[in-house]
The first five atom37 places (N, CA, C, CB, O) and aatype in JSON, in Angstrom:
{
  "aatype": [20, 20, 20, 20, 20, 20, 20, 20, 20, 20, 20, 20, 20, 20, 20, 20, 20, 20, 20, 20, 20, 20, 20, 20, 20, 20, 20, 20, 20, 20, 20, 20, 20, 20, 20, 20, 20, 20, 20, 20, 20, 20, 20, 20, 20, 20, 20, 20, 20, 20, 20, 20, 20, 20, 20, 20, 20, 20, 20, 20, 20, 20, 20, 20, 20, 20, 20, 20, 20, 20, 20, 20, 20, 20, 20, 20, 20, 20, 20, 20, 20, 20, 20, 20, 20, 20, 20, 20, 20, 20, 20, 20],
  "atom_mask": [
    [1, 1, 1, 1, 1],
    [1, 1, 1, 1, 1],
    [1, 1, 1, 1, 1],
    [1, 1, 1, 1, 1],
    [1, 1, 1, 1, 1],
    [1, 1, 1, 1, 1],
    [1, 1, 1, 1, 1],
    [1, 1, 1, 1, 1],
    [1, 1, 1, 1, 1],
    [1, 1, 1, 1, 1],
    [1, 1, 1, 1, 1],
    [1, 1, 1, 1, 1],
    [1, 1, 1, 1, 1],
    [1, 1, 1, 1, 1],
    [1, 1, 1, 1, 1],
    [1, 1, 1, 1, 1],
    [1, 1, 1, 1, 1],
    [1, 1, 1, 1, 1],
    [1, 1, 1, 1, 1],
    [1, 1, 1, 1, 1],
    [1, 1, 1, 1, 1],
    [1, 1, 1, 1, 1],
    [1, 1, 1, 1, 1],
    [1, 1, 1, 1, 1],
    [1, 1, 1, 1, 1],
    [1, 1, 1, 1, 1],
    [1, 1, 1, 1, 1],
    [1, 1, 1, 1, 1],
    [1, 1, 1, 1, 1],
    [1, 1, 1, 1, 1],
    [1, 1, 1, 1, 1],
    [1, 1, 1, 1, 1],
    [1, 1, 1, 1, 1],
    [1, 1, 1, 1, 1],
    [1, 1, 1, 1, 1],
    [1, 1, 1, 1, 1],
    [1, 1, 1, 1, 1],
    [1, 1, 1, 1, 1],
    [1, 1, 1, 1, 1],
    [1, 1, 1, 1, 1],
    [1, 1, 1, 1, 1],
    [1, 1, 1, 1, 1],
    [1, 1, 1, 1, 1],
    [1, 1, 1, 1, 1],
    [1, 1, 1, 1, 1],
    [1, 1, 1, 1, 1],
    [1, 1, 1, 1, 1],
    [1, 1, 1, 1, 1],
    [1, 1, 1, 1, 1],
    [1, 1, 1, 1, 1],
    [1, 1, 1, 1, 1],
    [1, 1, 1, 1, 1],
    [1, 1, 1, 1, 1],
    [1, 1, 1, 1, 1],
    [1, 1, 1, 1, 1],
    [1, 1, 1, 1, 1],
    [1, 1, 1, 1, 1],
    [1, 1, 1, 1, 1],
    [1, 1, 1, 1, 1],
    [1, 1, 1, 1, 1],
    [1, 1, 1, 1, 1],
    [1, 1, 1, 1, 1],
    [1, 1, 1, 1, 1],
    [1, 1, 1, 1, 1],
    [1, 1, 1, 1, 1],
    [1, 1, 1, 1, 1],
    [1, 1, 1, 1, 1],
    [1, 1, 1, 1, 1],
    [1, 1, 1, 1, 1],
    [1, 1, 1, 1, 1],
    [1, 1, 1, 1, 1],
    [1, 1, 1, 1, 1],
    [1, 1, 1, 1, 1],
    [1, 1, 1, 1, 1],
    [1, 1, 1, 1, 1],
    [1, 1, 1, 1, 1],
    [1, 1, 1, 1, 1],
    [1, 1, 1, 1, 1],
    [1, 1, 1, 1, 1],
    [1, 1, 1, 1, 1],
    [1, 1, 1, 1, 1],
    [1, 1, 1, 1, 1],
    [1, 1, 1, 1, 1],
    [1, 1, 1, 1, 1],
    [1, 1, 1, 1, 1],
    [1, 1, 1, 1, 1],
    [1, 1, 1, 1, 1],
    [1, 1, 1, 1, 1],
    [1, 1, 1, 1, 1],
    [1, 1, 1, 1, 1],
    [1, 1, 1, 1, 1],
    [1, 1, 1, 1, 1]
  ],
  "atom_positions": [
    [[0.82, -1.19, 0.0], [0.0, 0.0, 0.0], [0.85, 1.24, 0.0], [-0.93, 0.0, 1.18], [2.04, 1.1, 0.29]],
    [[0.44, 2.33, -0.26], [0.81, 3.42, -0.24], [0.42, 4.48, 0.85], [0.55, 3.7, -1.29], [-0.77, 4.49, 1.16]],
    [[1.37, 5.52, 1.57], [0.79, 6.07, 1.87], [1.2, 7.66, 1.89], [0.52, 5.44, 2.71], [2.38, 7.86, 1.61]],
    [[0.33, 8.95, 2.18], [0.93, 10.55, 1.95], [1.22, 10.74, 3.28], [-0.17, 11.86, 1.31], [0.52, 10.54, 4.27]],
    [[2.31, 11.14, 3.19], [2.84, 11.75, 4.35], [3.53, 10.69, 5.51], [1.63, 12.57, 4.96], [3.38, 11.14, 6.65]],
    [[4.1, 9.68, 5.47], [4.34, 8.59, 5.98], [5.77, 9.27, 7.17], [4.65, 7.35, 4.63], [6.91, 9.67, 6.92]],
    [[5.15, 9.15, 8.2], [5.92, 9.23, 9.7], [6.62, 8.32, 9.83], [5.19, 9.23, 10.92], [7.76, 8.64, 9.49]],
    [[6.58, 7.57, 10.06], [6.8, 6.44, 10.78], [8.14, 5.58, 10.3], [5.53, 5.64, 10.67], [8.74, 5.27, 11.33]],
    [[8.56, 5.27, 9.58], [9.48, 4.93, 8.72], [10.79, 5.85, 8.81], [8.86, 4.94, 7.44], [11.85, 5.5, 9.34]],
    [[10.47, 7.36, 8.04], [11.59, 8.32, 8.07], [11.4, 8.7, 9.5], [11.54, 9.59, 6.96], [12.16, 9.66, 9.63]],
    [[10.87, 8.52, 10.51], [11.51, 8.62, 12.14], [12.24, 7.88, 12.65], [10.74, 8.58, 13.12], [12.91, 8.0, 13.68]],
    [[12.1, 6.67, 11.59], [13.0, 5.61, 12.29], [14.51, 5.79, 11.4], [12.22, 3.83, 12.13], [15.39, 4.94, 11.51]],
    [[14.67, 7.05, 10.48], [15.9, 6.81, 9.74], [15.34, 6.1, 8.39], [17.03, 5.85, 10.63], [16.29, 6.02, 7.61]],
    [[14.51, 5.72, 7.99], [14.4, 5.2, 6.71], [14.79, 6.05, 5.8], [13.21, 4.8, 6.41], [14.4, 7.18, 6.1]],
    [[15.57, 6.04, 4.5], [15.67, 6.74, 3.62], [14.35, 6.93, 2.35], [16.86, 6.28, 3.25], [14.52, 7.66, 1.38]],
    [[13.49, 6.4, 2.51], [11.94, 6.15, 2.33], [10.98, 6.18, 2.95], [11.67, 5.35, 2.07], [11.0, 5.47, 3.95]],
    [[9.59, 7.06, 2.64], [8.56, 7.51, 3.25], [7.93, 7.87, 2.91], [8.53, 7.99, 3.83], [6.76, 7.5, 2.8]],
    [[8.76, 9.32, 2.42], [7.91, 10.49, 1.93], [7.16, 10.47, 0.97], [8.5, 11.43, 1.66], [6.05, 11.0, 1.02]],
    [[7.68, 9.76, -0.28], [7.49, 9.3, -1.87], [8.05, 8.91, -2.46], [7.28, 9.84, -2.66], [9.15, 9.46, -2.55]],
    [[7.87, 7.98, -3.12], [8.35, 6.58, -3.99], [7.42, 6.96, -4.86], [8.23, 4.87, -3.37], [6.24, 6.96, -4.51]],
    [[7.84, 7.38, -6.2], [6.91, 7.65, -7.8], [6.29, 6.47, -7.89], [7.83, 7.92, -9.39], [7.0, 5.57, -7.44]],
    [[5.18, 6.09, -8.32], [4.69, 5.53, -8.77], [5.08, 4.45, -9.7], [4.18, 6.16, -8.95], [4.56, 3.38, -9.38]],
    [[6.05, 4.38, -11.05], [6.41, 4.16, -11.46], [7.2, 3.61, -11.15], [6.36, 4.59, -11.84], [7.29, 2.55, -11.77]],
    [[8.48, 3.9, -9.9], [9.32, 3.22, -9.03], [8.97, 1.75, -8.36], [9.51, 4.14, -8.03], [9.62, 0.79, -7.94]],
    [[8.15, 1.97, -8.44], [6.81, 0.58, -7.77], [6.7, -0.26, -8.56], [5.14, 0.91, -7.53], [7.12, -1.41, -8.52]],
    [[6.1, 0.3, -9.39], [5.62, -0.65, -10.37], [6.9, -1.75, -11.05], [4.91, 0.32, -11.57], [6.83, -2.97, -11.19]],
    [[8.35, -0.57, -11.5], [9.36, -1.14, -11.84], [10.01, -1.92, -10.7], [10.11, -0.23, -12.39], [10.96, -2.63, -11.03]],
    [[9.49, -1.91, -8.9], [10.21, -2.66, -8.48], [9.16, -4.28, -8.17], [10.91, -1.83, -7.28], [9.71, -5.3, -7.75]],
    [[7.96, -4.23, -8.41], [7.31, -5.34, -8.78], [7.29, -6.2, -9.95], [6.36, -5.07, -8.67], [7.01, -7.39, -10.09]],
    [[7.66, -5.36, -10.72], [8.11, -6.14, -11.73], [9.39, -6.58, -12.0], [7.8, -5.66, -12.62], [9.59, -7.41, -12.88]],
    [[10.24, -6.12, -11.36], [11.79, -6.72, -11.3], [11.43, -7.77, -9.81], [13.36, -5.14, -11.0], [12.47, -8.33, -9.48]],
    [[10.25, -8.14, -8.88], [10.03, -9.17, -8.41], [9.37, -10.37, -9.05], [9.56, -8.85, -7.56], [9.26, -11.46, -8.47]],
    [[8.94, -10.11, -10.28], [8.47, -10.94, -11.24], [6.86, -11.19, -10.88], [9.39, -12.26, -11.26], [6.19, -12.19, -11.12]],
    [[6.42, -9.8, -10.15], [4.41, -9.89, -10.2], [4.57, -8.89, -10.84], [3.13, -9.74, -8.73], [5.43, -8.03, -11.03]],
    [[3.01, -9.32, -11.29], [2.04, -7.97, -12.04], [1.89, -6.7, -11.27], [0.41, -8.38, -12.29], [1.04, -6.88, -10.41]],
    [[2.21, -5.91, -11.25], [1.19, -4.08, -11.03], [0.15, -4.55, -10.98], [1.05, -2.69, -12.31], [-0.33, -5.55, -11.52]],
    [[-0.4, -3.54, -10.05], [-1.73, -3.45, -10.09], [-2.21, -2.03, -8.91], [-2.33, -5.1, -9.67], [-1.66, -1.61, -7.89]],
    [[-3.39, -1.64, -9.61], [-3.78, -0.66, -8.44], [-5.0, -1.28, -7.98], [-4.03, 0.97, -8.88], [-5.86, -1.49, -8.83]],
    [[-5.28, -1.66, -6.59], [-6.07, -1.8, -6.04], [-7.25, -1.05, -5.14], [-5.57, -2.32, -5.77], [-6.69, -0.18, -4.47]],
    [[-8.69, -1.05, -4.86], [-9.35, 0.33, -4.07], [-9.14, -0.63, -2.84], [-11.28, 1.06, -4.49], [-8.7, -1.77, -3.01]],
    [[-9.54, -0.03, -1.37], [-9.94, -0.16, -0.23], [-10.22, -1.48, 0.32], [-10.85, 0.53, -0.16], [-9.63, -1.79, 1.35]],
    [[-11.1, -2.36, -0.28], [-11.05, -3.64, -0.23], [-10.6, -5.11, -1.23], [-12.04, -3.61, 0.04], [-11.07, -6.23, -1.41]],
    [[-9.25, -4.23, -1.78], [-8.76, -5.0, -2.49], [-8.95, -5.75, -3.79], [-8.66, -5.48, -1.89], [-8.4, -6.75, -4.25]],
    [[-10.16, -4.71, -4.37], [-10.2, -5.35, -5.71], [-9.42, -4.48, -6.79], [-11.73, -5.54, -6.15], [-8.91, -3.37, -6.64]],
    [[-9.47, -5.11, -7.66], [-8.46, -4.66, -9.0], [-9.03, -3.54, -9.35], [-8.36, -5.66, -10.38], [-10.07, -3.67, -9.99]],
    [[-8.58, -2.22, -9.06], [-8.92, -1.2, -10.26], [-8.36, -0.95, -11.31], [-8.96, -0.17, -9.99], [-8.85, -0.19, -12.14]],
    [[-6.85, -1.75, -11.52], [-6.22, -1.2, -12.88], [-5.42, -2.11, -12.36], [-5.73, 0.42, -13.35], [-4.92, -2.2, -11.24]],
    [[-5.32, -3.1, -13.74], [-4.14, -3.66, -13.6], [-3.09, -3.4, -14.57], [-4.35, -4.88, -13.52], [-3.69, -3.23, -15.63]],
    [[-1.95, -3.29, -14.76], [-1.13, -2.99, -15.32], [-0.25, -4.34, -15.97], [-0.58, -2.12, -14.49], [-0.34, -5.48, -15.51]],
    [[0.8, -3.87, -17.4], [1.6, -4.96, -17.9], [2.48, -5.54, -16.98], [2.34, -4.59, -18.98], [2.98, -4.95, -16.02]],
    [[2.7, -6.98, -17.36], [3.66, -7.39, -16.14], [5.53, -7.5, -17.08], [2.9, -9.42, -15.3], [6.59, -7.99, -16.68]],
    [[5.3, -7.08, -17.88], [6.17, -6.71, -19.34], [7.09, -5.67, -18.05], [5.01, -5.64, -21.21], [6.64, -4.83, -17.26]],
    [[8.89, -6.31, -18.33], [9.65, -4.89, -17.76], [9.94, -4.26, -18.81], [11.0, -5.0, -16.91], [10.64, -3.25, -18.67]],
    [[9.56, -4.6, -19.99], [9.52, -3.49, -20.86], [8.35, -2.61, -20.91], [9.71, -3.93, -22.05], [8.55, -1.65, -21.66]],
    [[7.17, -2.62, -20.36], [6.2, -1.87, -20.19], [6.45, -0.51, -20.53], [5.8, -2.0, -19.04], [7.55, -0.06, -20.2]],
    [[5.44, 0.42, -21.29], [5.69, 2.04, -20.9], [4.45, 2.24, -20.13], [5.83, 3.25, -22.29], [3.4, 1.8, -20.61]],
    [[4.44, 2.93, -18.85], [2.82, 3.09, -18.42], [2.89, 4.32, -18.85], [2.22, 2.92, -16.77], [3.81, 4.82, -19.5]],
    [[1.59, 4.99, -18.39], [1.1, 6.54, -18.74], [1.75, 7.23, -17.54], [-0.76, 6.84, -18.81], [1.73, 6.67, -16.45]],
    [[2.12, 8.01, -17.65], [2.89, 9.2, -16.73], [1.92, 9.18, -15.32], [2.87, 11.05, -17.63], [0.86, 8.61, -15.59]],
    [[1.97, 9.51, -14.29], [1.25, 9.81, -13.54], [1.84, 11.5, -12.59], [1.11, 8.4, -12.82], [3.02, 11.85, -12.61]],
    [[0.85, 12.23, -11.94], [1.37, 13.16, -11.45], [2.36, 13.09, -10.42], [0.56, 13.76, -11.17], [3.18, 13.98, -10.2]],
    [[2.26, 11.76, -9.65], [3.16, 11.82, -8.73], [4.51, 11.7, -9.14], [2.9, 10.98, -7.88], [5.51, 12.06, -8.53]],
    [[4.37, 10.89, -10.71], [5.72, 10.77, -11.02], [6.61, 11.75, -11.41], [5.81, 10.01, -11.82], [7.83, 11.7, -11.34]],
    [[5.81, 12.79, -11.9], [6.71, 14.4, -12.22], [7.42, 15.49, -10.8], [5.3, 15.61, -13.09], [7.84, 16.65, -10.84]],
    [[7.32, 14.61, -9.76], [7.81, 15.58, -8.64], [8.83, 15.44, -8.92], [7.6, 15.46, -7.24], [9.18, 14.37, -9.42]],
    [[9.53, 16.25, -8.76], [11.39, 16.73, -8.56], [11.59, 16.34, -7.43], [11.99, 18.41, -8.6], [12.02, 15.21, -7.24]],
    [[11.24, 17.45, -6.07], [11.69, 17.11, -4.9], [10.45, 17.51, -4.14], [13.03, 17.76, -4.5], [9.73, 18.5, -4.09]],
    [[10.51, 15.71, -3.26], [9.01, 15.58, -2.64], [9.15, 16.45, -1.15], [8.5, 13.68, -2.34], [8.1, 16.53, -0.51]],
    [[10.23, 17.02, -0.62], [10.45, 17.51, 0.41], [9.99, 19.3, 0.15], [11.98, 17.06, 0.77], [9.54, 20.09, 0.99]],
    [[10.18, 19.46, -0.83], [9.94, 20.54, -1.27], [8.34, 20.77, -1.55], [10.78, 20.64, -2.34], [7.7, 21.72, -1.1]],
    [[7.79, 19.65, -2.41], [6.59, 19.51, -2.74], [5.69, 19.95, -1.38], [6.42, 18.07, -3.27], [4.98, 20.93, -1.14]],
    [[6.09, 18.66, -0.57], [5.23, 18.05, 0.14], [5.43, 18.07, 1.88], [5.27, 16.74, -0.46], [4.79, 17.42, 2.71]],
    [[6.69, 19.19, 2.12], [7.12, 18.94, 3.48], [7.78, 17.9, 3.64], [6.21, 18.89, 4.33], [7.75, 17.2, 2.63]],
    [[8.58, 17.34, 4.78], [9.46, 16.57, 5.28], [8.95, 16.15, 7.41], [11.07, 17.6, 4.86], [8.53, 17.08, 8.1]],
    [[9.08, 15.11, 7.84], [8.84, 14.47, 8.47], [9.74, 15.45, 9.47], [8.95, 13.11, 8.1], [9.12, 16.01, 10.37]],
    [[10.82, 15.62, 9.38], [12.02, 16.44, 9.76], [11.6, 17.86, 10.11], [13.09, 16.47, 8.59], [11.96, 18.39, 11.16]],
    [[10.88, 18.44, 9.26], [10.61, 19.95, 8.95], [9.28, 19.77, 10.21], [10.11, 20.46, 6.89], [9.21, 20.6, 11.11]],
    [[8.54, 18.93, 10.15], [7.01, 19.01, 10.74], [7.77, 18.85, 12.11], [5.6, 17.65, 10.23], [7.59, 19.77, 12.91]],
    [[8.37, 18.11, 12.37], [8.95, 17.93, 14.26], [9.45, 18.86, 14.87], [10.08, 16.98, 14.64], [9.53, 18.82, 16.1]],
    [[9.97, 20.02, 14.06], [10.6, 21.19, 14.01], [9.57, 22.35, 14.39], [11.22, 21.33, 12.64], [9.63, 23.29, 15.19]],
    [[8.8, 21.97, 13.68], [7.49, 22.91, 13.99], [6.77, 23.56, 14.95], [6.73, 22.5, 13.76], [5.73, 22.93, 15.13]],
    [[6.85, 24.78, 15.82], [6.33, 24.89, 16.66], [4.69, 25.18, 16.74], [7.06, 25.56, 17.08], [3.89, 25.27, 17.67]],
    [[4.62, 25.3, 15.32], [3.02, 25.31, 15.61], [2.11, 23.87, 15.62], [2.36, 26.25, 14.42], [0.89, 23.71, 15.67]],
    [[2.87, 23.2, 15.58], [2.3, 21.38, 15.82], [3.02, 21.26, 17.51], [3.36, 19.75, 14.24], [2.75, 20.24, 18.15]],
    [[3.65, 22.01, 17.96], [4.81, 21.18, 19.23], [2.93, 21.18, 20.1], [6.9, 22.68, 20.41], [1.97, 21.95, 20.12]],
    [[3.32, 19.65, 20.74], [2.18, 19.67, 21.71], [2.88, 20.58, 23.17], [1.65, 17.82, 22.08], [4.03, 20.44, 23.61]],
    [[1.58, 21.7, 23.8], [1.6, 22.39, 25.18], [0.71, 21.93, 25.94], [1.42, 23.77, 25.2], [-0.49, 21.79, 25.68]],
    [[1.19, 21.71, 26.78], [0.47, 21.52, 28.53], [-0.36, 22.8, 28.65], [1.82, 21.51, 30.08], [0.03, 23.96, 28.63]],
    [[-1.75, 22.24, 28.8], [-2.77, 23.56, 29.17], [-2.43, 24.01, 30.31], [-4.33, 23.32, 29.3], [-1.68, 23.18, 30.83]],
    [[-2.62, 25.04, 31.06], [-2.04, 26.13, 31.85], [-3.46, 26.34, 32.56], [-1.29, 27.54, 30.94], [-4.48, 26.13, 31.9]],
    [[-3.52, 26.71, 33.77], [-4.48, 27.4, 34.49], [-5.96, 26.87, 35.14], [-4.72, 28.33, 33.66], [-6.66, 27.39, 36.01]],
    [[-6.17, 25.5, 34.3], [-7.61, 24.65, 34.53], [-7.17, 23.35, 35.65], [-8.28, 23.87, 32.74], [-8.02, 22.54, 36.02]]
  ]
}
C-alpha cells in the first residue's frame, strides 16, 4: 500500500517515506516478477497494469515531482514545527 505523508518509517531513519513515484513501484514489482496493479480499499483490482519490464505506463502526477520535500514537506521539517509542538494547558 501506499501512503501521503508517511511518519513512521523516516523517524526511524528510513531513507523512504515520503514518496516513492509511482512508477518506481511498479518497476520494483516487476523486477520481483508480479504484475502491477492498483487496487481500491477492499482489495479489488482497479487497474491492472503490464507485467512486461519493458512496459511504458502513462505518466502519472506523482511521477513528475522533482523534490518531494519541497513539494510536500518533510517528516524532519514538521517535528521542528512549533506550531504542531504539543503544550500543557495552563491554568484549569
Amino acid at each position: 500500500g501506499t501512503l501521503i505523508n508517511e511518519s513512521i518509517s523516516t523517524s526511524a531513519g528510513a531513507g523512504h517515506g515520503q514518496l516513492v513515484r509511482p512508477a518506481e513501484l511498479r518497476h520494483a514489482i516487476r523486477d520481483a516478477g508480479r504484475t502491477p496493479a492498483e487496487r481500491t480499499t477492499d482489495y479489488r483490482v482497479r487497474k491492472a497494469f503490464s507485467p512486461s519490464r519493458d512496459a511504458v505506463d502513462e505518466p502519472e502526477p506523482l511521477d513528475a515531482v522533482e523534490d518531494a520535500a519541497a513539494t510536500f514537506g518533510s517528516y524532519e521539517a514538521l517535528t521542528r514545527d512549533e506550531r504542531v509542538r504539543f503544550r500543557k494547558a495552563t491554568g484549569t
